[in-house]
TIMAR-384680 format. One record per atom (N, C-alpha, C): chain; atom name; x, y, z. Coordinates in steps of 0.2 Angstrom, whole numbers, plus 5000, padded with zeros to 4 digits. Each point is the difference from the previous one (the first is absolute). Layout:
// residues N
A / CA / X / Y / Z
...
//
This chain:
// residues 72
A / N / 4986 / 4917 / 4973
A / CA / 5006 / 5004 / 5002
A / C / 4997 / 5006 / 5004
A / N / 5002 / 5002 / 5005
A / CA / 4999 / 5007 / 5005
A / C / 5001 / 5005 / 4995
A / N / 4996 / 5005 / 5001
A / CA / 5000 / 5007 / 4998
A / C / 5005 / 5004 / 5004
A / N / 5006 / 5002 / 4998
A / CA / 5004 / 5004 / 5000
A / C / 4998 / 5005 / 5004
A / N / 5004 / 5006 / 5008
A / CA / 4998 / 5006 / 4999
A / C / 5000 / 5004 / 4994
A / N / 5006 / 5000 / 4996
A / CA / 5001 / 5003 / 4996
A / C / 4994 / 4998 / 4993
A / N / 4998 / 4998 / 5000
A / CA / 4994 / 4997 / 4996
A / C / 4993 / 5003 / 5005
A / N / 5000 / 4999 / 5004
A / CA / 4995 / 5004 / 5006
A / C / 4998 / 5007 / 4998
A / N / 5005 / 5002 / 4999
A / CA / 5004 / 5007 / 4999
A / C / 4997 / 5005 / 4995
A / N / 5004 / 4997 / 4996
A / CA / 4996 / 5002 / 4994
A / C / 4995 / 4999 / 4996
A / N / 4996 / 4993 / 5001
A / CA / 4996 / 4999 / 4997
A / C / 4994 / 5007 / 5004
A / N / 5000 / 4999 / 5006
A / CA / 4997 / 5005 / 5005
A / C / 4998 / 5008 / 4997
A / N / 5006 / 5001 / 4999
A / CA / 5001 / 5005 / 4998
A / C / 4999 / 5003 / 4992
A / N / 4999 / 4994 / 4994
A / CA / 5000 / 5001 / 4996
A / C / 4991 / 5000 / 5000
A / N / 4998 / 4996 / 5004
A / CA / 4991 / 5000 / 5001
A / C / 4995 / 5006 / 5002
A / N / 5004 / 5003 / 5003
A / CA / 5000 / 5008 / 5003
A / C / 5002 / 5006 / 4995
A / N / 5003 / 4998 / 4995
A / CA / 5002 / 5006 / 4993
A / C / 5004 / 5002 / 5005
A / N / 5005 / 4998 / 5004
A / CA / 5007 / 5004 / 5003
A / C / 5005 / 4998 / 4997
A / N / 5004 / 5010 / 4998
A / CA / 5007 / 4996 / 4999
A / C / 5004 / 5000 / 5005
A / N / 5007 / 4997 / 5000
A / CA / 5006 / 4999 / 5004
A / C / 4999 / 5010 / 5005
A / N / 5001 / 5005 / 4997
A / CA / 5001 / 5003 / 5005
A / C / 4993 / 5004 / 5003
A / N / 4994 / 4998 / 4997
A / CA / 4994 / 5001 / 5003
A / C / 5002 / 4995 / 5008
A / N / 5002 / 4993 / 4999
A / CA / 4997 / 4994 / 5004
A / C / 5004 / 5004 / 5007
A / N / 5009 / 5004 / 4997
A / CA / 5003 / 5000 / 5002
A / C / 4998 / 5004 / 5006
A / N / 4995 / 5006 / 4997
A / CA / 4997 / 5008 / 5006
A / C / 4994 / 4998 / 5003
A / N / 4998 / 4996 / 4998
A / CA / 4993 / 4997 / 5003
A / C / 5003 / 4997 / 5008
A / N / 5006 / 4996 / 4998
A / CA / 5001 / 4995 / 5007
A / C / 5008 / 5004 / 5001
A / N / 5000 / 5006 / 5000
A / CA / 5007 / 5004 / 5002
A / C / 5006 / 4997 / 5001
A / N / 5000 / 4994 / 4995
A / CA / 5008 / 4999 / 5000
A / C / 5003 / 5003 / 4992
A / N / 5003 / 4999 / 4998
A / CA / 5006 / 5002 / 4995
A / C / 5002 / 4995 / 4994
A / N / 4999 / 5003 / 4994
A / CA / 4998 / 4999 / 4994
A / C / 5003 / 4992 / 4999
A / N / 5007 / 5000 / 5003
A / CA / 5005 / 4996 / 5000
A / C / 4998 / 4996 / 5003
A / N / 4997 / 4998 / 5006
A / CA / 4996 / 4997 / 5006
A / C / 4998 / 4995 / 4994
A / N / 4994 / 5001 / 4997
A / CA / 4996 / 4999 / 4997
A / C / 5001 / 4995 / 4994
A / N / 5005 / 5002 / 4997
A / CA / 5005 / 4996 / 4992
A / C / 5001 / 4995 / 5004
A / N / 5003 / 5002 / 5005
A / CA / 5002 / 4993 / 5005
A / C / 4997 / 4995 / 5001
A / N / 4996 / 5000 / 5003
A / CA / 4995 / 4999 / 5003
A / C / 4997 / 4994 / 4994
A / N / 4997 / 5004 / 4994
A / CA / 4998 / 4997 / 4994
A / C / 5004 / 4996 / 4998
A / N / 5007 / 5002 / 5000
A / CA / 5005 / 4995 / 4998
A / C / 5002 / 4994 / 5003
A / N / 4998 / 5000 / 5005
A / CA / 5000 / 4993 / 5005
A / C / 5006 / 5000 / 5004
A / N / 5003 / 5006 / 5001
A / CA / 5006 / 5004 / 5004
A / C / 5000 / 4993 / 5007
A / N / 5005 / 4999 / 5001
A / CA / 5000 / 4994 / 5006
A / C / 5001 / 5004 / 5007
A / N / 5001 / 5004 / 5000
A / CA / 4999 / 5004 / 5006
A / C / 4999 / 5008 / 5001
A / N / 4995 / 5001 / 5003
A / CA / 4995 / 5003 / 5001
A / C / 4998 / 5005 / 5007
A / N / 4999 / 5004 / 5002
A / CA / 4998 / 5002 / 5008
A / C / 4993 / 4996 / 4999
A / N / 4997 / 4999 / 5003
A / CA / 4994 / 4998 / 5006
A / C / 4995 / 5004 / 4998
A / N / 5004 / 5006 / 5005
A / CA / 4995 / 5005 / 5000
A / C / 4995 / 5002 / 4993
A / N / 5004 / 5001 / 4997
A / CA / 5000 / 5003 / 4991
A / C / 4994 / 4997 / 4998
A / N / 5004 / 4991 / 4999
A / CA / 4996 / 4996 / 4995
A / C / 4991 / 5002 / 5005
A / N / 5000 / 4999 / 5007
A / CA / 4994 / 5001 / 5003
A / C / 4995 / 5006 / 4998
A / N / 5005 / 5005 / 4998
A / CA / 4997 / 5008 / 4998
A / C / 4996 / 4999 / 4992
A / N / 5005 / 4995 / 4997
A / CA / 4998 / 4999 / 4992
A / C / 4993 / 4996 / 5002
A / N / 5000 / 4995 / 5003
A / CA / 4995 / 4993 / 5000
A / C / 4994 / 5005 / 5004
A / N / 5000 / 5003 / 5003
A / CA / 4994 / 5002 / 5003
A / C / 4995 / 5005 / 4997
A / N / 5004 / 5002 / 4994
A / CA / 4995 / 5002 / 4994
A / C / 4996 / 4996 / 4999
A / N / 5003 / 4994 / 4999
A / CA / 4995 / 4997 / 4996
A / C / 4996 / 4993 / 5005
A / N / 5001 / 5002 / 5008
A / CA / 4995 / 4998 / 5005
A / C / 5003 / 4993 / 5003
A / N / 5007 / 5001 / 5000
A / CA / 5004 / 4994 / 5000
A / C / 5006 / 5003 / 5005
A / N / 5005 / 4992 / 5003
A / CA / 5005 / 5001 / 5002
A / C / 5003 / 4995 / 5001
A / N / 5007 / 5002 / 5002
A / CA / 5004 / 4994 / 4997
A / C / 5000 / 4995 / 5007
A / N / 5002 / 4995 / 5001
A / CA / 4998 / 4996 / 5006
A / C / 5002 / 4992 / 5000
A / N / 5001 / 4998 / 5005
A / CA / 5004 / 4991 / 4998
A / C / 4995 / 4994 / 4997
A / N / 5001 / 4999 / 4996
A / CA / 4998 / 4995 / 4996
A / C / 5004 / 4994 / 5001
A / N / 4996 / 4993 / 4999
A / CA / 5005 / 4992 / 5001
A / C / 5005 / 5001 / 4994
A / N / 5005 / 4998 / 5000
A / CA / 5005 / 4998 / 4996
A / C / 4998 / 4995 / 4996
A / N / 5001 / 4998 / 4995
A / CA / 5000 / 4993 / 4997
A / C / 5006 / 5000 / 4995
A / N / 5004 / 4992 / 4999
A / CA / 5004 / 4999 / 4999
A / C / 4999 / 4997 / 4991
A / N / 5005 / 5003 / 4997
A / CA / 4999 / 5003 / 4991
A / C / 4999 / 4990 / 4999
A / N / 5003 / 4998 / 5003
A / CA / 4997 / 4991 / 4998
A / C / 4994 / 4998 / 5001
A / N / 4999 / 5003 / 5008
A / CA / 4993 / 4997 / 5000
A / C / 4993 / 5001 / 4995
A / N / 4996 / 4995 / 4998
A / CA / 4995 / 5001 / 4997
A / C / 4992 / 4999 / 5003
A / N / 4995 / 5004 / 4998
A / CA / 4997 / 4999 / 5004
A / C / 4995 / 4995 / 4998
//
């Protein structure tokens, strides 16, 4: 099973001893941004998630779709 952003997310961040509003001033979005974000919020700005993911040397980007039947 894919690793979640929201699983990206936090695991990230709990590796680094950040909390939620350290993660939050580091990558200047807002505290709420960030709950979200972990929470698996389905819609998101762009910009944002990019400011988050670039802490940690990353960015969000189009990946192949695969269909929840197919197996590999």
């Amino acid at each position: 099973m894919p690793e979640t952003l929201a699983t990206f997310v936090k695991q990230r961040r709990r590796l680094l001893r950040l909390s939620q509003p350290d993660l939050a001033a580091k990558a200047g979005v807002g505290l709420r941004f960030v709950r979200e974000l972990e929470q698996g919020k389905q819609t998101l700005r762009l910009d944002k998630v990019n400011a988050v993911l670039q802490l940690f040397g990353h960015e969000a980007g189009p990946v192949p779709m695969t269909r929840l039947t197919e197996q590999p």
